[in-house]
N, C-alpha and C positions, 0 to 999 in steps of 0.2 A: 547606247541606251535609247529607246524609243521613247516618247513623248505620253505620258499617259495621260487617260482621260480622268476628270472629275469621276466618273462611275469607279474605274480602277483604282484609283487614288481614294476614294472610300472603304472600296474593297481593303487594299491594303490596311488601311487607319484598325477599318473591325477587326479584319482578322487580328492585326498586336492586340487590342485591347480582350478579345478573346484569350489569349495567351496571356496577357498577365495576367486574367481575371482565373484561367487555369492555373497559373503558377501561383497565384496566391493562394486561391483554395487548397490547393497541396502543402503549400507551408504551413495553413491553420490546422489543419488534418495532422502536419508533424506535430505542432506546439500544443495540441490537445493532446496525442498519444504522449507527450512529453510530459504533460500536465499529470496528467492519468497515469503512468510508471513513477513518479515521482511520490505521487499519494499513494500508491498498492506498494510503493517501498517502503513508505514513512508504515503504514497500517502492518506489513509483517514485520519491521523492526520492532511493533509495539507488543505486536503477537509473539514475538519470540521471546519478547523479557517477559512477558506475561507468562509463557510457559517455563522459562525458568525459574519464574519466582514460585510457582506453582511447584514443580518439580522440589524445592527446596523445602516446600510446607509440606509436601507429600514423604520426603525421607525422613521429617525430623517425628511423624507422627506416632511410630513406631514405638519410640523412644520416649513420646510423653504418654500413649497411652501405659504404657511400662511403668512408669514411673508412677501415675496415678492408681495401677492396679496394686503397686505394689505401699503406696501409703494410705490406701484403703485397707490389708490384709495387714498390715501394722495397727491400725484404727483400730478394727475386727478382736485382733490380737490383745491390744490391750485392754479393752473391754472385756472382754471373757478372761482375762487373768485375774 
């Protein structure tokens, strides 16, 4: 191994500090995308029970409109009798 100079020996210091300053940046870049799937997972689990609760109010309406036509047309009914 040869003797390096001060200039080389600087060289070398940058360049690492280059390279971690790369490798950090690339870890922050994971820990946001990591940040950001974590929230867009939490936001469609919320969207999914929102649609199934929705879905739930949407089957049963069938069934109450029904029920109100038909205690109206009794109301109706016994009124005119």
């Amino acid at each position: 191994m040869a003797i390096q100079s001060p200039q080389e020996l600087l060289i070398h210091k940058l360049q690492a500090i280059q390279d971690a300053e790369n490798q950090a940046s690339q870890a922050i870049e994971r820990l946001i995308s990591e940040v950001e799937n974590e929230e867009l997972r939490d936001l469609n689990d919320a969207l999914e029970l929102q649609v199934t609760e929705l879905k739930n109010v949407v089957d049963k309406q069938p069934a109450e409109v029904e029920e109100k036509l038909r205690l109206e047309m009794e109301r109706i009914m016994k009124r005119n009798i």
